[in-house]
KOLKEMI-349467 format. One line per field, with one value per residue (C-alpha): residue number from 1; residue in one letter; z, y negated, x negated. Coordinates in steps of 0.02 Angstrom, whole numbers, plus 50000, padded with zeros to 5 digits. Each point is the difference from the previous one (the first is absolute). Layout:
num: (NUM ...)
residuo: (a ...)
z: (Z ...)
y: (Y ...)
x: (X ...)
***
This chain:
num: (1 2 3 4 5 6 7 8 9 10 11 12 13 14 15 16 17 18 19 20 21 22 23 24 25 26 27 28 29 30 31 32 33 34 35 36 37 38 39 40 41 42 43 44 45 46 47 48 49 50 51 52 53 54 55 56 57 58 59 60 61 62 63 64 65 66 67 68 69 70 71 72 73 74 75 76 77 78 79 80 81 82 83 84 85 86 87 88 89 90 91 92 93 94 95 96 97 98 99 100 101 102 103 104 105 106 107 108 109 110 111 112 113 114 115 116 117 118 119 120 121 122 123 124 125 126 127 128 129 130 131 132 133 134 135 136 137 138 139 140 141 142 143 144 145 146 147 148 149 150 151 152 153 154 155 156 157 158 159 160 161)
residuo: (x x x x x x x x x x x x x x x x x x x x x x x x x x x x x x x x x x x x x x x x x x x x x x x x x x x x x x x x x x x x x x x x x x x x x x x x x x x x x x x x x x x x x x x x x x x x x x x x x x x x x x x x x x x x x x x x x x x x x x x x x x x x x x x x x x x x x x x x x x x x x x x x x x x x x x x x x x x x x x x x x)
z: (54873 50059 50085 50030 49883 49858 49999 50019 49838 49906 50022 49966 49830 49937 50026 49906 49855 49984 49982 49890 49877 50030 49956 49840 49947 50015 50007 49868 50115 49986 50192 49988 50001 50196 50045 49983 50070 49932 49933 49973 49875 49871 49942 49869 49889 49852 50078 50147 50058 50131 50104 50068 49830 49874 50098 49963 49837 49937 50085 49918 49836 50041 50016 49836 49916 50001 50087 50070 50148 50116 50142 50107 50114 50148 50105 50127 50064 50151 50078 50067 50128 50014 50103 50067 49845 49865 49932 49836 49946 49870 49908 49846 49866 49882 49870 49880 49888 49817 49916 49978 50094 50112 49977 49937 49942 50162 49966 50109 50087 49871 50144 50173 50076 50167 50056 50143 50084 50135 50063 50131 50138 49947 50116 49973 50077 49837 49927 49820 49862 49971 49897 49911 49886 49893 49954 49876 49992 49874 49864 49829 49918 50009 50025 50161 49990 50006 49961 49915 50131 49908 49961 50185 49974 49835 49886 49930 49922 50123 49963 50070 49977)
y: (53468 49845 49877 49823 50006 50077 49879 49850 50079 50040 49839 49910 50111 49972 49813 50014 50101 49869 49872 50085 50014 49831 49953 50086 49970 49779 49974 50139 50102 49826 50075 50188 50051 49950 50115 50137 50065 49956 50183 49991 50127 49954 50165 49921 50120 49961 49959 50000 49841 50014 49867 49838 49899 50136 49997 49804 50011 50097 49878 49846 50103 50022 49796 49993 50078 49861 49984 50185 50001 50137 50034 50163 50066 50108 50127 50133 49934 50129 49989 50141 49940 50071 49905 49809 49942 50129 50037 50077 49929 50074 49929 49951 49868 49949 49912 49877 49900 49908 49908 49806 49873 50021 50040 50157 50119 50098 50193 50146 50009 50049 50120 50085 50082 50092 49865 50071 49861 50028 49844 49954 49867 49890 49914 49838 50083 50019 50147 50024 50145 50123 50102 49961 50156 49997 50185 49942 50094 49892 49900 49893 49847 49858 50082 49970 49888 50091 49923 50120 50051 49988 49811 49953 50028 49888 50180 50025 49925 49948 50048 49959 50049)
x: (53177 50095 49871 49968 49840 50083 50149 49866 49889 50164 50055 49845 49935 50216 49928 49838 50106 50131 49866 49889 50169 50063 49797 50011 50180 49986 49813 49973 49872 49874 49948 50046 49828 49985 50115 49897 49848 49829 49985 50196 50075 50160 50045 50136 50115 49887 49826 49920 49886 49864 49948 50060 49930 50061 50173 49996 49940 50163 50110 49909 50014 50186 50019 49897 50130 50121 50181 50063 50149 49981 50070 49933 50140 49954 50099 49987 49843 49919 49817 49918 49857 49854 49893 50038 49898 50051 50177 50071 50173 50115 50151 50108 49945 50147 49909 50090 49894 49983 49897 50062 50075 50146 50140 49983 50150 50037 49948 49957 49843 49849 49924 50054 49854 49944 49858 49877 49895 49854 49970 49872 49957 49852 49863 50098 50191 50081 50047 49966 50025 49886 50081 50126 50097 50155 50076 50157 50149 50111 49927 50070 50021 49889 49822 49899 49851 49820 49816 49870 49894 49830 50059 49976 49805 50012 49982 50191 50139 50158 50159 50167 50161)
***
Protein backbone atom coordinates (compact mmCIF):
# COMPACT_ATOMS: atom_id res chain seq x y z
CA UNK A 1 0.00 0.00 0.00
CA UNK A 2 2.76 2.27 1.40
CA UNK A 3 5.91 1.95 -0.95
CA UNK A 4 8.80 3.84 -2.15
CA UNK A 5 7.33 3.82 -5.82
CA UNK A 6 4.04 5.09 -4.94
CA UNK A 7 5.35 8.00 -2.81
CA UNK A 8 7.91 8.80 -5.82
CA UNK A 9 4.71 8.70 -8.58
CA UNK A 10 2.45 10.56 -6.06
CA UNK A 11 4.82 13.01 -5.66
CA UNK A 12 5.85 13.42 -9.13
CA UNK A 13 1.99 13.32 -10.95
CA UNK A 14 1.00 16.21 -7.59
CA UNK A 15 4.05 17.95 -9.61
CA UNK A 16 2.81 17.54 -13.12
CA UNK A 17 -0.90 18.69 -11.73
CA UNK A 18 0.37 21.76 -10.08
CA UNK A 19 2.09 22.69 -13.24
CA UNK A 20 -0.44 21.89 -15.61
CA UNK A 21 -2.78 24.50 -13.32
CA UNK A 22 -0.21 27.04 -12.75
CA UNK A 23 0.20 26.57 -16.97
CA UNK A 24 -3.32 27.34 -17.47
CA UNK A 25 -4.05 29.82 -14.69
CA UNK A 26 -0.86 32.64 -15.89
CA UNK A 27 -0.02 31.41 -19.37
CA UNK A 28 -3.77 30.79 -20.10
CA UNK A 29 -3.18 26.97 -21.17
CA UNK A 30 -0.79 28.55 -24.37
CA UNK A 31 1.13 24.84 -23.64
CA UNK A 32 -1.67 22.70 -22.00
CA UNK A 33 -1.99 20.60 -24.88
CA UNK A 34 1.60 18.88 -24.05
CA UNK A 35 0.48 17.66 -21.10
CA UNK A 36 -1.40 15.12 -22.45
CA UNK A 37 -0.93 12.15 -24.44
CA UNK A 38 -0.99 12.19 -28.21
CA UNK A 39 -4.40 10.28 -28.09
CA UNK A 40 -5.08 12.30 -24.75
CA UNK A 41 -8.77 12.59 -23.63
CA UNK A 42 -10.37 16.04 -21.82
CA UNK A 43 -13.54 14.77 -20.63
CA UNK A 44 -14.68 18.49 -19.43
CA UNK A 45 -18.16 19.04 -17.54
CA UNK A 46 -19.58 20.43 -20.79
CA UNK A 47 -17.51 18.68 -23.61
CA UNK A 48 -15.20 16.32 -24.05
CA UNK A 49 -11.98 16.95 -26.48
CA UNK A 50 -9.98 14.11 -28.00
CA UNK A 51 -6.54 14.35 -28.85
CA UNK A 52 -3.50 16.31 -28.07
CA UNK A 53 -4.50 19.16 -30.97
CA UNK A 54 -8.29 19.21 -30.10
CA UNK A 55 -7.18 19.50 -26.28
CA UNK A 56 -5.07 22.65 -27.54
CA UNK A 57 -7.48 23.93 -29.69
CA UNK A 58 -10.06 24.61 -26.71
CA UNK A 59 -7.39 26.22 -24.69
CA UNK A 60 -6.33 28.62 -27.64
CA UNK A 61 -10.16 29.21 -28.02
CA UNK A 62 -10.22 29.92 -24.25
CA UNK A 63 -7.30 32.76 -24.77
CA UNK A 64 -9.40 33.93 -27.80
CA UNK A 65 -11.95 34.88 -25.64
CA UNK A 66 -10.32 37.81 -24.08
CA UNK A 67 -9.19 38.45 -20.28
CA UNK A 68 -10.77 35.55 -17.78
CA UNK A 69 -8.93 35.00 -14.04
CA UNK A 70 -9.03 31.57 -12.95
CA UNK A 71 -7.54 29.98 -10.54
CA UNK A 72 -8.02 25.91 -10.26
CA UNK A 73 -7.52 24.77 -6.62
CA UNK A 74 -6.71 21.14 -5.93
CA UNK A 75 -7.08 18.93 -2.81
CA UNK A 76 -6.97 15.46 -1.55
CA UNK A 77 -4.81 14.37 -4.26
CA UNK A 78 -4.17 10.14 -4.11
CA UNK A 79 -2.51 7.89 -6.94
CA UNK A 80 -3.24 4.47 -7.32
CA UNK A 81 -0.26 2.65 -9.31
CA UNK A 82 -0.71 0.32 -11.55
CA UNK A 83 2.29 -0.41 -13.24
CA UNK A 84 5.77 1.78 -12.98
CA UNK A 85 4.47 3.59 -16.17
CA UNK A 86 0.65 3.78 -15.57
CA UNK A 87 -1.19 5.48 -12.63
CA UNK A 88 -4.79 6.89 -12.11
CA UNK A 89 -4.98 9.93 -9.66
CA UNK A 90 -8.13 11.33 -8.12
CA UNK A 91 -8.82 14.63 -6.34
CA UNK A 92 -10.65 18.00 -5.65
CA UNK A 93 -10.74 20.98 -8.20
CA UNK A 94 -12.08 24.27 -6.58
CA UNK A 95 -12.62 26.29 -9.54
CA UNK A 96 -12.91 30.15 -9.31
CA UNK A 97 -13.00 32.02 -12.48
CA UNK A 98 -14.41 35.32 -14.48
CA UNK A 99 -14.19 36.77 -17.36
CA UNK A 100 -12.05 40.25 -17.29
CA UNK A 101 -9.11 41.53 -15.88
CA UNK A 102 -8.05 41.10 -12.36
CA UNK A 103 -9.21 41.95 -9.79
CA UNK A 104 -12.21 40.34 -9.80
CA UNK A 105 -14.97 40.56 -6.91
CA UNK A 106 -13.98 37.57 -4.64
CA UNK A 107 -16.97 34.85 -4.93
CA UNK A 108 -17.23 31.17 -4.26
CA UNK A 109 -15.75 28.76 -6.48
CA UNK A 110 -18.01 28.36 -9.88
CA UNK A 111 -17.35 24.38 -9.70
CA UNK A 112 -16.06 21.59 -7.15
CA UNK A 113 -15.74 18.38 -8.88
CA UNK A 114 -14.41 14.67 -8.32
CA UNK A 115 -11.50 14.75 -11.16
CA UNK A 116 -10.08 11.09 -12.07
CA UNK A 117 -6.77 11.21 -14.06
CA UNK A 118 -4.88 8.06 -15.66
CA UNK A 119 -1.79 9.27 -16.51
CA UNK A 120 1.01 7.34 -18.16
CA UNK A 121 4.91 7.25 -18.63
CA UNK A 122 5.92 8.23 -22.19
CA UNK A 123 9.06 6.95 -24.29
CA UNK A 124 10.64 10.34 -23.46
CA UNK A 125 10.26 9.83 -19.07
CA UNK A 126 7.44 12.11 -18.64
CA UNK A 127 4.30 11.29 -17.58
CA UNK A 128 1.42 12.79 -19.32
CA UNK A 129 -2.62 12.56 -19.12
CA UNK A 130 -4.46 10.25 -20.81
CA UNK A 131 -7.50 10.69 -19.56
CA UNK A 132 -8.55 13.30 -18.09
CA UNK A 133 -12.51 13.22 -16.35
CA UNK A 134 -14.36 15.77 -14.28
CA UNK A 135 -17.68 14.33 -12.35
CA UNK A 136 -19.05 17.86 -10.61
CA UNK A 137 -20.73 17.84 -7.53
CA UNK A 138 -21.36 21.74 -6.87
CA UNK A 139 -21.85 24.14 -9.61
CA UNK A 140 -23.07 28.20 -10.01
CA UNK A 141 -22.27 31.49 -10.92
CA UNK A 142 -20.00 32.49 -13.55
CA UNK A 143 -20.36 29.61 -16.21
CA UNK A 144 -17.39 27.33 -17.09
CA UNK A 145 -15.72 27.81 -20.41
CA UNK A 146 -16.50 25.02 -23.20
CA UNK A 147 -15.66 25.07 -27.18
CA UNK A 148 -18.25 23.32 -29.55
CA UNK A 149 -16.80 20.22 -30.34
CA UNK A 150 -17.63 20.08 -34.13
CA UNK A 151 -15.79 23.69 -34.21
CA UNK A 152 -12.40 21.97 -33.61
CA UNK A 153 -12.76 20.31 -37.20
CA UNK A 154 -13.70 23.92 -38.64
CA UNK A 155 -17.74 22.58 -38.89
CA UNK A 156 -19.51 24.59 -35.78
CA UNK A 157 -19.92 27.69 -34.15
CA UNK A 158 -17.75 28.24 -30.67
CA UNK A 159 -19.27 29.29 -27.82
CA UNK A 160 -18.02 30.40 -24.48
CA UNK A 161 -19.34 31.26 -21.49
Amino acid sequence: MYSEERYRITRELEMLLTDYWHEVDTNWGRNAGSFYTEDGIFEGSRSIYHGREQIQQFYDFRLGRGPRVAMHSVTNFRVVVESPTRATSTWYLLLFAHDGPPIQESAPPIQISLMTDICVKCADGQWRYQHRKFEVWFQGGVETTSMDVSSATGSGELRGN
